[in-house]
C-alpha positions in Angstrom: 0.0 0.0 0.0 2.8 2.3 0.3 3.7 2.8 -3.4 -0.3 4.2 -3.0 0.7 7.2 -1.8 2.7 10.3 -2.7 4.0 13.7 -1.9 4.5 17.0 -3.8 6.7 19.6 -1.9 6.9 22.5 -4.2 10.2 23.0 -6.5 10.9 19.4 -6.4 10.2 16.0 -7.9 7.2 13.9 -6.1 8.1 11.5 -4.5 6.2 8.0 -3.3 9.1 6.1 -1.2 7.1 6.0 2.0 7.9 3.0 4.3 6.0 1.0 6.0 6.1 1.6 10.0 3.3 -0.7 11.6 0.2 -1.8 10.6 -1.7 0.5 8.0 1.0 3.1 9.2 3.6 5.2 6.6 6.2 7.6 6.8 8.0 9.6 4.6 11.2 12.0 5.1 11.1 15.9 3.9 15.1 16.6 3.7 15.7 20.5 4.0 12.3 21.2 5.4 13.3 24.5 7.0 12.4 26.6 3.7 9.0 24.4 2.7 5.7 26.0 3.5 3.6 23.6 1.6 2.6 20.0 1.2 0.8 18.2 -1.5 0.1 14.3 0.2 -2.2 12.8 -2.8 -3.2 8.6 -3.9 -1.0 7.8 -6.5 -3.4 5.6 -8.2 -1.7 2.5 -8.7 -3.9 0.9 -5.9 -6.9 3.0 -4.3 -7.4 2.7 -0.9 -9.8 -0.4 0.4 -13.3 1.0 0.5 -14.3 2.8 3.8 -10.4 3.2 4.4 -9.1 7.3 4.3 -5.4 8.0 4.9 -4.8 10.7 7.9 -2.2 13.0 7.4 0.6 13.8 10.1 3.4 16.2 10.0 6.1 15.8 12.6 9.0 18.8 12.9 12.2 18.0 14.3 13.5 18.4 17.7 16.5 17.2 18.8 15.8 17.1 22.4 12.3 15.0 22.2 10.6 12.5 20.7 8.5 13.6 17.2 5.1 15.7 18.0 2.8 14.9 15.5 0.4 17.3 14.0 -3.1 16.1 12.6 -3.3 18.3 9.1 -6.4 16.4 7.7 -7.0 13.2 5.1 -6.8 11.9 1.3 -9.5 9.2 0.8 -10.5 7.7 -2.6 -12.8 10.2 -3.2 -10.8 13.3 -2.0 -7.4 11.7 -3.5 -5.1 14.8 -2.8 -5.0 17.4 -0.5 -2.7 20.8 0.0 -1.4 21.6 3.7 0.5 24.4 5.0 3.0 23.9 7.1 4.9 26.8 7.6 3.1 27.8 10.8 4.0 24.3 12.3 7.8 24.8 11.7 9.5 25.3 15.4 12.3 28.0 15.1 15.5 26.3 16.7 18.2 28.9 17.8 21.1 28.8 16.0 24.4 28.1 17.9 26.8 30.4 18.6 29.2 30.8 15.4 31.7 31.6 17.4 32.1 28.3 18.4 35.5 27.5 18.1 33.9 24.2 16.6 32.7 25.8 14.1 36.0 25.4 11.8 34.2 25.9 8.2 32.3 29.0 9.2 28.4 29.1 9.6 26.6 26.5 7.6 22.9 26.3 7.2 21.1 24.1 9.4 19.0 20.9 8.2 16.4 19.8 9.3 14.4 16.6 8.0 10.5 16.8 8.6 8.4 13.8 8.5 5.0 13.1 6.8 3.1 10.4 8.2 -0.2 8.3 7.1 -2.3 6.3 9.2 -4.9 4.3 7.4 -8.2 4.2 9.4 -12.0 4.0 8.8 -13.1 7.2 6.6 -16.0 7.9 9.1 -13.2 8.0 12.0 -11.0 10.4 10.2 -13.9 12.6 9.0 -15.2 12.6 12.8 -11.5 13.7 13.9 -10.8 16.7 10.9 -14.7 17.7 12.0 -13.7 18.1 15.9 -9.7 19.3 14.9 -11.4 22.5 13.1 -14.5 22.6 15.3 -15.8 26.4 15.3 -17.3 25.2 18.9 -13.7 24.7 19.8 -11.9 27.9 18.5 -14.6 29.6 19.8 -14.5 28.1 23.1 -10.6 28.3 23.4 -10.8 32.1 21.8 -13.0 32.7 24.7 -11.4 31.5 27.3 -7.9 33.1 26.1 -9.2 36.4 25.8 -10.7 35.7 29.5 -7.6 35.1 30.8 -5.5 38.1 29.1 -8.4 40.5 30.2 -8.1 39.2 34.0 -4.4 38.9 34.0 -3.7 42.5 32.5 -6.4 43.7 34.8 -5.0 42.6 38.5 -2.4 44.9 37.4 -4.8 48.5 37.7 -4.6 50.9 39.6 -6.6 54.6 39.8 -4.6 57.1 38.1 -4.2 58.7 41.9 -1.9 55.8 42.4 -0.1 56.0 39.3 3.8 56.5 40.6 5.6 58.5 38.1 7.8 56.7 36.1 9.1 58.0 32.5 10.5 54.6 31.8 7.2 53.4 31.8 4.0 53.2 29.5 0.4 52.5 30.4 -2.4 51.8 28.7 -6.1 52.7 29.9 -7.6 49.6 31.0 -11.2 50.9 29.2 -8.5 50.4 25.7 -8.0 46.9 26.6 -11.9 46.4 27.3 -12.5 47.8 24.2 -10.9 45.3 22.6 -11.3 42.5 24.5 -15.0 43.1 23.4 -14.4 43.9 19.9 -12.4 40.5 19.5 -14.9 38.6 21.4 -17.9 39.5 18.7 -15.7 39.2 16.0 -15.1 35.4 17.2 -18.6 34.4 18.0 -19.7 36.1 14.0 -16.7 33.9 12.7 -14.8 31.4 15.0 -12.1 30.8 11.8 -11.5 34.8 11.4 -7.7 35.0 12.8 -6.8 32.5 10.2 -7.1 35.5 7.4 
């Protein structure tokens, strides 16, 4: 089933060399991922998928100091057989090392990283329930809400009257009806359209 399935990343050849890692399970490496910002996972076509079978779609970025994350980005399925992700807002930024490392003997090299793409082949009503709750407006509505809830109660157990203001030039403040203001505007914006902050 692995020569079933491919991936595009742009400005180079596709490539369909995913191995085999359990059952119903698939990797493939991204060399050089650092500069990539999108994906194309797609069927091949040289064998569909078993009916009532989808293939989720992972991504898993690179850290050195833990084992892979991986990041749900949604499903290919016989009758959806490709599918674009971004993944240039997944990318961790890793801090450079120092180059003056005394190490560092040929000068500063770019770092590589390898990124992963991973397929897990399940039930199509299972992966349709999981994108459904992943990008649940309930959810980023209910996670919006409880963000802004916490910024607005956090910034505001810092106010005091402007008769206790201290005078300090180093310093700038911000009325606390500004930050009410917004905290209000946000919060309609979100309930009209829970997906707006991804524009």
């Amino acid at each position: 089933m692995a020569n079933s399935l491919g991936v595009i990343v742009a400005g180079r050849l596709p490539e369909t060399d995913f191995q085999p890692v359990g059952e119903n399970k698939f990797l493939i490496n991204i060399p050089d991922a650092d500069n990539v910002n999108h994906i194309v996972v797609f069927l091949t076509g040289a064998t569909p998928l078993p009916i009532g079978l989808a293939g989720a779609v992972y991504f898993s970025w690179p850290d050195p100091n833990a084992p892979p994350s991986w990041q749900y980005l949604g499903y290919i399925s016989n009758s959806k057989p490709s599918a674009i992700f971004k993944i240039s807002n997944l990318k961790k930024l890793h801090e450079l090392e120092n180059s003056n490392n005394p190490l560092n003997i040929f000068g500063s090299q770019p770092i590589s990283h390898i990124a992963q793409i991973g397929v897990s082949v399940e039930t199509e009503a299972s992966v349709i329930q999981m994108t459904s709750a992943a990008s649940s407006p309930t959810t980023y509505l209910q996670f919006g809400q409880k963000m802004l809830e916490n910024f607005f109660n956090f910034a505001s157990s810092f106010a005091v009257t402007q008769a206790q203001m201290l005078p300090n030039p180093n310093e700038t403040f911000v009325p606390l009806s500004t930050l009410q203001t917004w905290f209000t505007n946000f919060q309609r914006r979100l309930e009209q359209n829970p997906s707006f902050w991804k524009s």
